[in-house]
N, C-alpha and C positions, 0 to 999 in steps of 0.2 A: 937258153930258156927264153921264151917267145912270153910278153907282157901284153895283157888289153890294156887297152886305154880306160874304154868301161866296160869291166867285166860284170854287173850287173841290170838286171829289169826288172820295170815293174809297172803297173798302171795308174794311169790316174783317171778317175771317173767321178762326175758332177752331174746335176739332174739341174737344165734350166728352169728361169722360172714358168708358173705357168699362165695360162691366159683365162681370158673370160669373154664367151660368143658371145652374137650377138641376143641369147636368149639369157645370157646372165651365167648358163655352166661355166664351171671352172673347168678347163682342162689340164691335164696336168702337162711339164711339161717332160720332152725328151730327155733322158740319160744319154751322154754320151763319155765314152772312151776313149780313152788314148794310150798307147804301149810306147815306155820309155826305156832307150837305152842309157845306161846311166854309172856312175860311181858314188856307191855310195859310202861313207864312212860316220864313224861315231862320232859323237860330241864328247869325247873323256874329258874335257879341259871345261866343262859344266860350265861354257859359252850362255850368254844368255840374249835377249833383244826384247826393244820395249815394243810396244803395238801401238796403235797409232791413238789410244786412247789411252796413253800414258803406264800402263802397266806392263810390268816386267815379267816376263815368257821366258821358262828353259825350254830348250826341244834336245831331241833327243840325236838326231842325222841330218848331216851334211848331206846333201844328195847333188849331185855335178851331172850336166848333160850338155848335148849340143846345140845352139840354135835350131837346127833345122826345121825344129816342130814349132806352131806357131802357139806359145803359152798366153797370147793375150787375151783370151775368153776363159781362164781358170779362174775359178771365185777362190775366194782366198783360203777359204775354209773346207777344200774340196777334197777328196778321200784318192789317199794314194797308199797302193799293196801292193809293197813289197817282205821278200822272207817273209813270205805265209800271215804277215799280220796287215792289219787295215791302219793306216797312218795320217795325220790329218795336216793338211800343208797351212802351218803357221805364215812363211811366208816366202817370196818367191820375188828372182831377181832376174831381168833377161839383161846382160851384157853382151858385147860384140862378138865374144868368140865362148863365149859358155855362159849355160843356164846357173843359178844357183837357187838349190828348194831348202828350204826345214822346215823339218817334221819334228 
């Protein structure tokens, strides 16, 4: 029996912010995407983390991927869908040899 490493995917998508011409319009700014491959698993062990404003956060998935994508322009609060649902990334780790998200 043949195992993936990450047998799951999913997207993560953010709209920067936006600007203001030189006539004072707002524009708005780009939506961009990104397709991750990933593993992801539950939180059973009702793990929890504080925010940086002192409040304590349950999320729900561990999500594990590889460095290769560059996660350092993801706002903290940016919408990741995976299993058909819209998931909001709490918070996000890049280490040397794997990403770590929760949701």
């Amino acid at each position: 029996m043949v195992t993936k490493r990450f047998p799951h995917s999913g997207t993560i998508s953010y709209a920067a912010p936006g600007t203001t011409n030189s006539l004072g319009y707002l524009t708005e700014g780009t939506i961009t995407s990104i397709a991750v491959i990933c593993d992801i698993q539950m939180n059973d062990r009702q793990l929890k983390i504080v925010g940086d404003d002192g409040i304590v956060i349950l999320y729900n998935y561990h999500v594990f991927c590889d460095p290769d994508i560059d996660f350092s322009s993801v706002p903290k609060a940016a919408n990741f869908r995976f299993f058909s649902r819209d998931h909001v990334i709490r918070q996000l780790f890049e280490y040397q040899h794997h990403v770590e998200i929760k949701c």
